[in-house]
N, C-alpha and C positions, 0 to 999 in steps of 0.2 A: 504493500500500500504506500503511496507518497499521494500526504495531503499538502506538501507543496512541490515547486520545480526550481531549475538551475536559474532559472528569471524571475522568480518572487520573493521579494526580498522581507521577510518574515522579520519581524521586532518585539525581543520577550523581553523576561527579565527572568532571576531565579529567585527561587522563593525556600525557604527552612522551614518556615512556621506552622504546622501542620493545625491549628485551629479552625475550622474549616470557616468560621466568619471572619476570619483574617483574611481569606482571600475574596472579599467583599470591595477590599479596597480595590481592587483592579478593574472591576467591574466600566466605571464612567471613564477608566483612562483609554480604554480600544489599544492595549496591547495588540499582539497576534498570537501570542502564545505566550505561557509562562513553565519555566523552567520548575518541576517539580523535584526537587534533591533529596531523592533516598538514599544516597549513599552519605553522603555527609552532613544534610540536615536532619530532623529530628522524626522526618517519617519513619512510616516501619508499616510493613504488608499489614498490620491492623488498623493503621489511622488511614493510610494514605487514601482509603478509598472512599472514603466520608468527605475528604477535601477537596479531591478530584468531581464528582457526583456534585458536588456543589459551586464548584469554579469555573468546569465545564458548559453551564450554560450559558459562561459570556464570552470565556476566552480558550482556546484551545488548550489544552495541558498536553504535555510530554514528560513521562516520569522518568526521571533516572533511577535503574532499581540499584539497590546495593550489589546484588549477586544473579545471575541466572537462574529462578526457581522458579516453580509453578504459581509457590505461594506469593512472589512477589508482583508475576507474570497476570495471575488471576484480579488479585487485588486491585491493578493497575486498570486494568481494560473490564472488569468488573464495574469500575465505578465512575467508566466512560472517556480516558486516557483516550486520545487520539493516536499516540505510541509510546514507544520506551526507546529513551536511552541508556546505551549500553556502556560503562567504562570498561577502561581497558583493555582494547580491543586490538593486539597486536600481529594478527596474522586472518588470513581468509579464513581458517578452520573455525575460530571464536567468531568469527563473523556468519558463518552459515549456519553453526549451529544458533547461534539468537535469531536466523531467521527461521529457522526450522520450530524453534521451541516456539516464536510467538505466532504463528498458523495461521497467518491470515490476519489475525484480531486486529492490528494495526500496525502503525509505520515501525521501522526499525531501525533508530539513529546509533550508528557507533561512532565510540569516542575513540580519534588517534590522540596520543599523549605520551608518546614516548618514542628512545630510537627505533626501536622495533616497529614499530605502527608507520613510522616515516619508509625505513628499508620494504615494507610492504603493503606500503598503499596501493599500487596497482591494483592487485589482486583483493585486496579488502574492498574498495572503492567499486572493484567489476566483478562483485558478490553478487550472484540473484539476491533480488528483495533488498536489499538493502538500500534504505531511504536516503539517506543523507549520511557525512561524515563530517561531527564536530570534534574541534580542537581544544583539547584541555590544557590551557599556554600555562597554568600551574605545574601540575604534572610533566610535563612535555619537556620544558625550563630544567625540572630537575632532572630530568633524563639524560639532559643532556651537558650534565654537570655544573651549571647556571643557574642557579632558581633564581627566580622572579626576574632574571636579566632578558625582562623583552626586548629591549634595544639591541642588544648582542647581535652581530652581524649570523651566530653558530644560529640562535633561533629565530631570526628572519628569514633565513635561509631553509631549516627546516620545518617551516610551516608555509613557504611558498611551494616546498617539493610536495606537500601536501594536496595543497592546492590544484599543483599541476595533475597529481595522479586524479582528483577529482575531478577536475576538467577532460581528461582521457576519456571513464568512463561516462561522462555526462551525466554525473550525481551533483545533488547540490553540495556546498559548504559550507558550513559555518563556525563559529569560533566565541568561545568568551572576552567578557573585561570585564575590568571594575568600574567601567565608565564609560557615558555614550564615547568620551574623547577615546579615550581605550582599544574601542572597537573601530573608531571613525576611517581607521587609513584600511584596515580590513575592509569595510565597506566598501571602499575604491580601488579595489583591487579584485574587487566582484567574489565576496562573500554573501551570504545570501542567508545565513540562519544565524539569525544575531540573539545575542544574550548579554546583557548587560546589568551589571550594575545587582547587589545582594538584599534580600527585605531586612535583613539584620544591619546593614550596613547604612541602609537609607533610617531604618532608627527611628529616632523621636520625631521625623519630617514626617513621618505617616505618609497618608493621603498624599499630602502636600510633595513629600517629598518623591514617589514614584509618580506623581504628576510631570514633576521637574525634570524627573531622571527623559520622561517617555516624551516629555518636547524636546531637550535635546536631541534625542533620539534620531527624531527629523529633521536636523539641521542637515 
């Protein structure tokens, strides 16, 4: 399933906060998606689907599950998940089996975030079923012995080869930051599944502040 394309240029954010009227705030801002983080926010195969179920009828959700399960798998598309993303996804085998375990139910984003994921994007990127490949510039950083050094000529480089293999097989791209600025040069270099910016991070601005975050967004 791919509910979007290499020409749509999709605008989320990620979200921790698994209170399912927490994601109320999103609601009047017209996101396009929002980053559901089970791996390292506070979801888990028993909240997440109460949040999702509830978020979903304004903005689209994509859940990151922690691990490949059924229980996390059901949970997610149970409770109306447009798809899952997948971390860690270093070679086509990890890639085909997440398309294989989510059967259809919906999209299947994996995450390259490390050397290994760079050395075989080809092959990951021209996986049947697989939807899109997003870039975890955390991860990926420490991969390649850098963390957090985005500027570094090592990780503009290995996120452009990324890029490229995405382009090959004509899947979309996309990539995180901590800020529309973040992502903004990503965007002009024709990334297409954007995420920005953390609900923990935007903080005491509430409302206010993912208002903020999602008009820069458009600049």
């Amino acid at each position: 399933m791919k509910p979007f394309s290499a020409r749509d240029t999709l605008l989320g954010t990620l979200v921790t906060d698994p209170t399912p009227e927490a994601g109320d705030a999103y609601a009047p801002l017209h996101f396009d998606w929002l980053f559901v983080d089970g791996e390292h926010g506070a979801f888990t195969p028993e909240n997440v689907g109460a949040y999702v179920r509830r978020a979903a009828h304004h903005t689209m959700c994509l859940v990151r599950i922690a691990v490949l399960t059924d229980a996390w798998l059901a949970a997610a598309f149970d409770g109306g998940a447009a798809g899952v993303i997948v971390p860690l996804v270093n070679d086509a085998e990890l890639a085909a089996r997440a398309v294989a375990a989510v059967a259809g139910r919906g999209a299947v984003v994996v995450q390259a975030e490390t050397v290994d994921a760079v050395r075989n994007i080809d092959a990951i990127a021209a996986t049947p079923g697989v939807a899109a490949v997003l870039v975890g510039p955390n991860d990926l950083s420490a991969s390649l012995g850098i963390p957090g050094a985005f500027a570094r000529e090592e990780f503009q480089r290995a996120v452009l080869e990324i890029a490229a293999g995405c382009d090959r097989a004509d899947v979309p791209k996309g990539i995180f930051g901590a800020s529309a600025d973040a992502v903004r040069p990503w965007r002009e270099r024709g990334f297409t599944l954007i995420v920005a910016g953390v609900d923990r991070a935007i903080g005491a601005g509430g409302s206010a502040g993912a208002a903020a975050l999602r008009r820069a967004l458009e600049k």
